[in-house]
Structures are given as structure tokens and as C-alpha cells.
C-alpha positions, 0 to 999 in steps of 0.5 A, a space after each residue: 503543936 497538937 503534942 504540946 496541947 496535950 502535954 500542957 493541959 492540966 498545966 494551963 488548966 491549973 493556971 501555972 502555964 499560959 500558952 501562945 503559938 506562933 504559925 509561920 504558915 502563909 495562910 491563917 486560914 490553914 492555922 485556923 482549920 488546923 486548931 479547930 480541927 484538933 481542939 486547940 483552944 490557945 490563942 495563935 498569932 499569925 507570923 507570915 513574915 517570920 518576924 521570930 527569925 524561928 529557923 526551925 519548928 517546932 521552937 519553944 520559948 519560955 518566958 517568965 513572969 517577968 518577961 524575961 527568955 528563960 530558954 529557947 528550945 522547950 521539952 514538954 516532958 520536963 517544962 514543970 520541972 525545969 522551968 515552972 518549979 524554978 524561981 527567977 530573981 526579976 532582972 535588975 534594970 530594963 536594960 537586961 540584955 536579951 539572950 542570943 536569938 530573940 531578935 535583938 536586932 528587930 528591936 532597934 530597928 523598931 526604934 528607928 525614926 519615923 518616916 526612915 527607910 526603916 520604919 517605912 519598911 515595918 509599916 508596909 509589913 504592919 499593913 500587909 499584915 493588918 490589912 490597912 493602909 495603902 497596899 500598893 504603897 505597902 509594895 513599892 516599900 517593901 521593893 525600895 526596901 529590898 532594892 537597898 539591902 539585896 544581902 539580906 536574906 529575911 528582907 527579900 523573903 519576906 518581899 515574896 511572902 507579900 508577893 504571895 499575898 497580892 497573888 491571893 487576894 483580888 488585887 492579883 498582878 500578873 507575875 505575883 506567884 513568880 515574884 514570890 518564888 523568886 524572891 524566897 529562892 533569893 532569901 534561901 540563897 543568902 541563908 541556905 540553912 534557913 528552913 522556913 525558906 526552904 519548906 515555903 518553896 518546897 511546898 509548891 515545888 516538884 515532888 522530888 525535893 518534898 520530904 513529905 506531903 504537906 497538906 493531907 490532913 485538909 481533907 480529913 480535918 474538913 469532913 472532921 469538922 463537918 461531921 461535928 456539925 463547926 463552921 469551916 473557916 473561909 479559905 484564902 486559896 485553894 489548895 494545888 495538887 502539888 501541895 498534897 502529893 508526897 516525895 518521889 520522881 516524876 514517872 513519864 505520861 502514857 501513851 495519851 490521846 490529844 483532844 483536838 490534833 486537828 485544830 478543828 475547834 473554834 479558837 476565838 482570839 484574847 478571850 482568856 489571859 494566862 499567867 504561869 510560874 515556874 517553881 524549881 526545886 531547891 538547892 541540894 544533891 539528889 538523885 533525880 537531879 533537878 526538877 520544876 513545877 509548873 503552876 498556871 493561872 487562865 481567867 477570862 480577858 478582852 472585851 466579852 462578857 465570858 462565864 465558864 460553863 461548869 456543867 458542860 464539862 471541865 476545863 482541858 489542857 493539853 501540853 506540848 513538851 520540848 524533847 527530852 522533857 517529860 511529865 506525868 500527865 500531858 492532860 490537865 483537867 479542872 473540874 469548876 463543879 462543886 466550886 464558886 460559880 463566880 469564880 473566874 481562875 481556873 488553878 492547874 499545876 504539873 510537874 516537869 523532868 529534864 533529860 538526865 535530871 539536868 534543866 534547860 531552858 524551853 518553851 512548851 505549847 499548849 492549848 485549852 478547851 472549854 466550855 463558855 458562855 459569851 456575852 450573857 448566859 445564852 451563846 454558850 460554846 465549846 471553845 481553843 485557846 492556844 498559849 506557850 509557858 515558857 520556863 526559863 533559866 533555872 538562877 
């Protein structure tokens, strides 16, 4: 995007050309602090459901002044002569038919009745979008939808981007990021040269499937923006280790100190709940066979009023591997300072390998140590919590 912004400028300042870009990112807020970043000035329209079908980036259409797709792949180079010094004649009748792969199809369906199955499946997409309506409605839509039409690869993948929404937002269910991921490996499977499907799962996968780092520019264009004195836009989430770190194969931990082998520290039952997704690498033959990443969530549950206590020190965890299994760190830690104090979801994520690259389902033990505060500010605490993540059949 940042190459077409510079090639186009005199001719959008000209006004021979009007720019619109489409992102496929999950969160818009990453599209915004990219723009800003970079100084794109056009207007970007978010498209996480990937209404375009665009099975590739980056993809440029060129529309006419009539409104007619001239072309779908676009060189910058040559755009002035190939399409802004050409005239087109306007299209005979309002019934032209469109070019190969502008989602004709898309188009029809929108002409369904309302109240269909059909149009009941837009409208929950509409209103996921958009933020309006019922979301829970919008959910069960987009499940009955996807119940009756398990071929089709775009509607199931689809269903994990809303999956993924949920997951964001302060309606979060247990088991939203897995449904998510399980349902984008489902569209995959059903379209495997699908590579916005394929890069969506990649992006919170083990490293070893990752064909490069996907966000190391956050960090770079968030002190950019602050050095220039703009205004940072607020992120939906933050960003996991796994989606900065690049390609490569797990390398086993070193030799690690356990932090409580004795189980000396006071382990209080149901003060926090855990919710774990496994995220596999996607299908394909490499050398370092098959690997998985591990994300977690730990968040305060039960009956007690429990605040961590971010300046006593981080949250730790430790894990128990099955044999044969290895990860990089055995010993996770998140660090609340510097973050929201009402922040109430403590994020890790690790990466597993199997014995000879080969995956197998397994359950490994672990436990967490915190610092907290129950009930109210004054009896704070250092404090266990014993859990288990169980990874299951890769499907």
C-alpha cells in the first residue's frame, strides 16, 4: 500500500485518480495505526469478513468512471497509460455483465428475500460489522448458516472471523479463539489456495509455518507516531508474542529452575478460570514437520473480589510437558505493569514441538503464580493455581 500511495500521488492530487483501499486485517485499529503511520491520506474500508473473495495482496482494481471493472490486477507503473489515458465507451445496458471474479455471485444472494436464511446470514455479517443489532442473534445466524452449507469454504471462515470478534470484545465466551481457529482451518481445508485463510491462521501459529514476522512494525510506528506528537489509536487487543516473532523451528528450553517443585505456596480453589486455544500449523510439507502454538487466557472467577497486584511482580507460569515434547520456555511470564490496571486477562502464548515433527495428542500440567489482592485492596497475597491445557487431535 505504502508503494501505490507514493506512485499515485500527483495523480490523486491531479484529480485524474481516486484511490479507495480495502484491508482484510482482523482489527482496524492495526489499519489505522499503519495509515497514520505511513501518511496515507485515502479513505480505507475495513473488510474482515473478506467480502471481495481477494485471495491475494496485494490486489488492484480499476474502476472507470462508469463504474465498470476494467482490470483486476493493476501495476502502478504503467496505470496512467494503461487505463487513465484510455476512453471507455459507457456499458450499453445496466445489465453488463460483470468480469470474472467481482463476486457476482455476492451480488444475487443480496437480492435474496428478506427474512431468508440468506439474507439473515448478510444481516448478521452487517451487524457484526457495524456494531448494531443483537450480536448474540448475529452468532446463532451465522452458525445455522454455516450448519447448512459446511462446503462452503468463505462461510465457515468467515464464522471464525466473528468467532474472533467475540473473542475481543467484552462479550468474550470461553472457547471463542478455538472456535475461530477451527473454523479458518475449515475454510482452508475447503479452499487451500486461499491465502487470506491461510495467512489468518499463520498469524497466531507456531513459528515454523510463518513466512515472515507479521507485526514488527507496531512497535516502530507507535513511537514514530508519538515522536510526531498524533494520537494513537485505541487497540482492540494486544498484540501475542507469537504474531512478532518470524519463521524458524522451535529450540528446546534450557535447563530451568521450577518455582515452587514443593508445592509450598498457598493454592486457593476457583479464584481464577483459564480458557486455552491450540493454534496448529497449516497444511503443508516442511522440514520441521508439524508444530502448534498455544495461546491462554487466566482471568479472575469465583465468588471473591480478586485484583492482581501489578507491582509486586509478574504473573508466572510454569509448564509440565508430556514426554518427547518440547518448547522454548518452560517459564512463562506477563508483566501487568505499563498495562491497564482494570485489565482483568493475563494473555501468554508458547509454542510446542512433537517428537519427530509428528503431533499427538497430550495434556500438559501447569500451574500459575501471582501476586493478588482479595477482597478489596488490603489482603494481598502471593498466590498457586494449578490448571491442565489439553491439546488435542490435530483434525
Amino acid at each position: 500500500m505504502p508503494v501505490w500511495h507514493e506512485k499515485t500521488k500527483k495523480l490523486r492530487e491531479s484529480g485524474k485518480l481516486t484511490v479507495i483501499g480495502i484491508a482484510q486485517e482482523q482489527h482496524p485499529d492495526r489499519c489505522l495505526l499503519f495509515a497514520r503511520w505511513q501518511g496515507i491520506d485515502w479513505p480505507i474500508l475495513w473488510d474482515p469478513f473478506n467480502m471481495t473473495g481477494t485471495k491475494s495482496v496485494l490486489r488492484a482494481t480499476l474502476i472507470d468512471e462508469h463504474g465498470v471493472v476494467r482490470a483486476l490486477r493493476a501495476d502502478p507503473r504503467t496505470i496512467e497509460s494503461d487505463f487513465l489515458a484510455r476512453t471507455f465507451e459507457a456499458p450499453k445496458t445496466a445489465a453488463n455483465p460483470l468480469p470474472e471474479g467481482t463476486q457476482t455471485e455476492l451480488i444475487e444472494k443480496l437480492r435474496a428475500k428478506p427474512d431468508s436464511p440468506t439474507w439473515q446470514y448478510y444481516r448478521a455479517l452487517s451487524d457484526l460489522l457495524w456494531n448494531t443489532g443483537d450480536g448474540d442473534r448475529a452468532m446463532a445466524a451465522l452458525k445455522a448458516y454455516a450448519k447448512k452449507n459446511p462446503k462452503d469454504a468463505a462461510v465457515q471462515w468467515r464464522l471464525g472471523v466473528a468467532f474472533r470478534m467475540r473473542h475481543d470484545s467484552g462479550e468474550r465466551h470461553d472457547g471463542d479463539f478455538q472456535a475461530a481457529l477451527d473454523h479458518w482451518r475449515k475454510g482452508l481445508d475447503l479452499d487451500p489456495s486461499q491465502y487470506i485463510y491461510r495467512r489468518r491462521i499463520q498469524q497466531y501459529g507456531p513459528r515454523l509455518d510463518k513466512p515472515y514476522p507479521f507485526y514488527p512494525w507496531v512497535a516502530e510506528a507507535t513511537k514514530a507516531l508519538k515522536a510526531r506528537g498524533e494520537e494513537l489509536p485505541a487497540m482492540i487487543a494486544p498484540l501475542s508474542s507469537t504474531e512478532l516473532v518470524g519463521g524458524g523451528l522451535v529450540r528446546p528450553a534450557e535447563t530451568e529452575k521450577e518455582p515452587d517443585p514443593e508445592r509450598s505456596i498457598e493454592a486457593p480453589a476457583k479464584l481464577l478460570a483459564l480458557d486455552s486455544a491450540v493454534a496448529w500449523s497449516t497444511p503443508g510439507d516442511r522440514d520441521g514437520g508439524v508444530g502448534a502454538r498455544v495461546h491462554l487466557v487466566l482471568r479472575p472467577s469465583g465468588n471473591r473480589v480478586l485484583l492482581w497486584d501489578a507491582e509486586a511482580g509478574p504473573v508466572t507460569v510454569w509448564l509440565e510437558l508430556p514426554k518427547g515434547w518440547s518448547t522454548e520456555r518452560r517459564s512463562l511470564r506477563y508483566d501487568l505493569l505499563g498495562t491497564d490496571r482494570a485489565e482483568e486477562n493475563v494473555l501468554l502464548d508458547f509454542e510446542i514441538a512433537f517428537p519427530d515433527g509428528k503431533p499427538v495428542p497430550g495434556t500438559i500440567k501447569a500451574y500459575a503464580l501471582y501476586y493478588a489482592c482479595l477482597d478489596g485492596p488490603g489482603e494481598c497475597r502471593y498466590l498457586r493455581h494449578d490448571f491442565e491445557i489439553v491439546v488435542p487431535k490435530r483434525p
